[in-house]
N, C-alpha and C positions, 0 to 999 in steps of 0.2 A: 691483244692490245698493241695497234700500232706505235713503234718511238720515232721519232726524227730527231735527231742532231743540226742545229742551226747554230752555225757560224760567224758571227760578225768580223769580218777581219778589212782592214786597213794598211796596206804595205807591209803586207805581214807572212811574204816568201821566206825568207830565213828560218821562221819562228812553226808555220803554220803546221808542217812536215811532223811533228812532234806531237801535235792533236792528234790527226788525223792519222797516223801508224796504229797506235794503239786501239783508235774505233771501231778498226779492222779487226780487231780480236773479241766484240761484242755482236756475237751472233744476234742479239735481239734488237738490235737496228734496223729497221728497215730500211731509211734514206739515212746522207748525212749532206747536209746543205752549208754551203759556203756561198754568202755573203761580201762580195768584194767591193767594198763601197766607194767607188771612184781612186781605187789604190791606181798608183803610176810604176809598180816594178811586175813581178812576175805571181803575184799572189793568184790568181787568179787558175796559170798556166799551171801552178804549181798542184794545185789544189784538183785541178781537171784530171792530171795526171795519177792523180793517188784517188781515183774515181768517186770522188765528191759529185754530186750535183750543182753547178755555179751560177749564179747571179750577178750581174755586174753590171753597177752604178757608173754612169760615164761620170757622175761628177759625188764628190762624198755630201749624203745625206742626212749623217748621221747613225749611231747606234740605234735608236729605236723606229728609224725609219728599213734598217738594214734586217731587225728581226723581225718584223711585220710583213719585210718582202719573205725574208724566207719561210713567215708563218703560211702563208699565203700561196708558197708552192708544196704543198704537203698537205692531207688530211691525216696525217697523225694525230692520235686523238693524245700522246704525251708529247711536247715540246721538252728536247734536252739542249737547254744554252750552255754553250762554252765559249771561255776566251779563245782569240787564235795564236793568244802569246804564251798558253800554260808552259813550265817546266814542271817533269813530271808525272804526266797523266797516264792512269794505267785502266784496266779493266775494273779494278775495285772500285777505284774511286765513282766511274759511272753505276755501278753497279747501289753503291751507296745512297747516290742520288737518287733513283730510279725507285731503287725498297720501298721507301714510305708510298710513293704512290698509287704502286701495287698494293699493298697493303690498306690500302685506303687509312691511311693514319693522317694525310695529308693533299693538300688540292695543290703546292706547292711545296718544294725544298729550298733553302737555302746554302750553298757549299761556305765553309768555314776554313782556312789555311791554320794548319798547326802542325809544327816540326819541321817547318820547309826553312826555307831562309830567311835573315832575321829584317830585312828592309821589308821582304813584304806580308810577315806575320805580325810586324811593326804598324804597318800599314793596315792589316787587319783587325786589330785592335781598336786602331783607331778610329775606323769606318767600317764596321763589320755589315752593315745590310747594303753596303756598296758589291759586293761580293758578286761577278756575272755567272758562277756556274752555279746553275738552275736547272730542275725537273719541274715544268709545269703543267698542267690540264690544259688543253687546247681551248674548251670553251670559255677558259679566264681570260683570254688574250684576243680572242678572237670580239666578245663582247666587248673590248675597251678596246676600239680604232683609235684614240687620243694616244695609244703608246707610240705612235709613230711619228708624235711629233715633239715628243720628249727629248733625242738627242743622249746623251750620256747619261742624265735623269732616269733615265730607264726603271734602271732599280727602284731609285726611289717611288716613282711614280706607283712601280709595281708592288714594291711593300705597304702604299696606302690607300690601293685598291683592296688589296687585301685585308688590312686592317679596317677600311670601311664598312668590307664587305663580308666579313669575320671567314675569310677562308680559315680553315684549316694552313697551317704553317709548320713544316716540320726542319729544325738547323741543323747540317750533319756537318760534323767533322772531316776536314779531308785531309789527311796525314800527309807529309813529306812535298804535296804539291804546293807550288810557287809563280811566278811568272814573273815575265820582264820587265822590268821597269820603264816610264817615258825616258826618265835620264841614259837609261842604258842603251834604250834606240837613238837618242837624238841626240845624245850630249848633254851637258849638264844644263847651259841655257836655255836650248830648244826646248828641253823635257820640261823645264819645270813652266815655262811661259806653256808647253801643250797641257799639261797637269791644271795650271789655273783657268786654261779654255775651258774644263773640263769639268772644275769645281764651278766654273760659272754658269755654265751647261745644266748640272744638276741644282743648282741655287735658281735659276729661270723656272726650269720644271716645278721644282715646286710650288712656286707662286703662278705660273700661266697656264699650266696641264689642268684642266680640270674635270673629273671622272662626268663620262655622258648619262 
């Protein structure tokens, strides 16, 4: 069974170097796709270098426009989404992801933060099926082209396909990993006015996405 690792990343050179190390130590990858969705710094070069497969959006599209391109350059019959801000990430935690659907216990996984640090297992709590690190079946995604115009939605969108469509769902824990915060990329203004793009993003999806 083919996996692909698909990347959504946005100005995300500093951060991205971190994913992508450790992917290298999952021999059962076959690709790993990055996503660069009209970023203006080095994410792209970065990402080339540490030989990802890249895609680049001259102008940003969006989260779900960004995973549907990279659904789209792969026949991987699993999709492994990741953030490109993890802190963190190791061989287990992909490996956790990945279980249930070998196992057919599940058509998708959902990644859960527990034991990482407390702003975004705070944040966890709070919005837990917001969570982007995903193992899913290729033909859940591939059959709903509406994901690509959901935006930040994504998630959501994606947990209520699934719940329409009674996938199978299996929640794994992922210990000690975390990720960056908008305020800690942008500052405390910027972050939080991009934070509420973002809650507005997934509040739109829900109400305009609607499953074909």
């Amino acid at each position: 069974m083919k996996i692909a690792a698909v990347i959504p990343a946005y100005n995300e050179a500093k951060n991205i170097g971190r994913v992508l190390t450790p992917l290298r130590e999952c021999p059962g990858l076959s690709q790993v796709i990055v996503v660069s969705d009209g970023s203006t710094d080095q994410t792209a070069a970065v990402a080339s270098r540490m030989g990802a497969t890249v895609i680049e959006f001259p102008e940003n599209r969006g989260k779900g426009a960004a995973v549907m391109a990279g659904v789209a350059a792969t026949t991987a019959e699993v999709i492994l989404l990741l953030d490109a801000d993890l802190i963190g990430l190791t061989p287990q935690h992909v490996k956790s992801l990945l279980a249930p659907i070998f196992t057919q216990q599940a058509m998708m996984t959902i990644g859960c933060f527990t034991e990482g640090r407390l702003a975004t297992d705070l944040s966890q709590h709070m919005a837990p099926k917001l969570n982007g690190q995903r193992a899913i079946r290729r033909e859940l995604l591939v059959a709903h082209p509406e994901l690509a115009q959901s935006g930040y939605g994504f998630e959501v969108v994606m947990n209520r396909l699934a719940q329409i469509n009674r996938y199978k769902v299996v929640w794994v824990d992922l210990p000690h990993l975390s990720q960056v915060m908008k305020e800690e990329k942008l500052g405390l203004a910027r972050g939080v006015a991009a934070r509420m793009r973002m809650y507005w993003q997934i509040l739109r999806a829900m109400v305009t996405v609607k499953p074909q």
